[in-house]
C-alpha positions in Angstrom: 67.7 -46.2 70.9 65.9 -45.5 67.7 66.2 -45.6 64.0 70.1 -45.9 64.1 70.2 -48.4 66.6 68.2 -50.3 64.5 70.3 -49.7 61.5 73.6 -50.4 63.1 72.0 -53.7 64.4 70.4 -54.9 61.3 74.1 -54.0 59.3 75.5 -56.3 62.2 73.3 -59.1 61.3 73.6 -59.0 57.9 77.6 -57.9 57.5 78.3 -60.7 59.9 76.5 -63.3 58.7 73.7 -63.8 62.1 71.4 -65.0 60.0 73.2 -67.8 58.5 73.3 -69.9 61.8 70.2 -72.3 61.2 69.9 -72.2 65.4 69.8 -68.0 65.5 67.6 -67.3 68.6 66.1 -63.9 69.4 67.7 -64.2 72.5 70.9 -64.2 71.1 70.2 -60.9 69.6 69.2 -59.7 72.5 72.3 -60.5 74.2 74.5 -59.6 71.6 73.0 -56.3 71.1 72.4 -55.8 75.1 68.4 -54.7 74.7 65.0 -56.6 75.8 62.6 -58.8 74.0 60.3 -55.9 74.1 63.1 -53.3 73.1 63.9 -55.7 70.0 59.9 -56.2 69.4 59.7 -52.5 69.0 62.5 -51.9 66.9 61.4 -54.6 64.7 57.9 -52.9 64.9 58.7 -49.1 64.5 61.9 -50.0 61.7 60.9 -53.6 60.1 57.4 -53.4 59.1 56.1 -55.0 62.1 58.2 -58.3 61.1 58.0 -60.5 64.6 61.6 -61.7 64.4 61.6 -64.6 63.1 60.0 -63.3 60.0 62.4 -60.8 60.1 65.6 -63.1 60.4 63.4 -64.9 57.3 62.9 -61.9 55.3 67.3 -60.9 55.1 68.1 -65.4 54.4 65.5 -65.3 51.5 66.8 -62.0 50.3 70.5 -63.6 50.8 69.3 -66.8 49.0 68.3 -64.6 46.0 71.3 -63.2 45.6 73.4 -66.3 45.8 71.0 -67.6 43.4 71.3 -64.7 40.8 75.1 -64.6 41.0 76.4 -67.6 41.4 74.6 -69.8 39.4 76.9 -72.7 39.7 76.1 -73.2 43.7 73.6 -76.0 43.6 70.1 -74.7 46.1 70.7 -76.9 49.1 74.2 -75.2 49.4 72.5 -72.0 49.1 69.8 -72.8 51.8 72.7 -74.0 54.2 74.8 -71.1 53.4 71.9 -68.6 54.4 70.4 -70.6 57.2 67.7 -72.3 55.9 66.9 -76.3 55.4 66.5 -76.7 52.0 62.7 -77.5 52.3 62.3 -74.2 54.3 64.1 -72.2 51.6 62.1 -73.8 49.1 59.0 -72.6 51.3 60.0 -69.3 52.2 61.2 -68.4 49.3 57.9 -69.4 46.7 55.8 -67.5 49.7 58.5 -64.3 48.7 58.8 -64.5 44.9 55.8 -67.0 43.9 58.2 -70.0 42.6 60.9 -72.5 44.0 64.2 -71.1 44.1 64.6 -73.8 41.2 61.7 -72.1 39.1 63.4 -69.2 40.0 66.7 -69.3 38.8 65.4 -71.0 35.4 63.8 -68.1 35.0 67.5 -66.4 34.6 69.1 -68.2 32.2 
């Protein structure tokens, strides 16, 4: 249970949409995926950057939320945040600790 493990599990996340459920729990991970809180702590370790998981589960919504932002410019941000599993004011402070501006700033930026 290495590298592709991780791989296959992080594809599963994102593909399926884990992150988007606001309530996502590590230990639904790590029943879904049938490993340990320390077996999940390593692979997050060894293949994430050392993310702990919720800044890992944090790191794929805001990446999520940039996209949405960039390509569908009609979705207004709370939708966005809801879409990717965020409250809007934690999108709003995830993402300007990620990219140095509000998703609002951000997408002004754009146009």
């Amino acid at each position: 249970m290495g590298k592709d493990f991780f791989k296959e599990m992080d594809s599963v996340i994102r593909n399926e949409r884990l992150y988007a459920n606001v309530e996502l729990m590590r230990e639904d991970v790590m029943k879904r995926f049938g490993i340990s809180r320390h077996r999940l702590n390593d692979l997050l370790n060894e293949y994430a950057g050392g993310l702990s998981f919720p800044q890992y589960i944090n790191n794929i919504r805001v990446e999520e939320a940039q996209e949405l932002i960039v390509h569908h410019p009609e979705m207004f941000i709370v939708k966005i945040a809801f879409e990717v599993g965020f409250t809007p004011p934690n999108l709003r402070h995830q993402f300007k600790r990620r990219y140095g501006m509000t998703p609002t700033e951000y997408r002004s930026r754009l146009v």
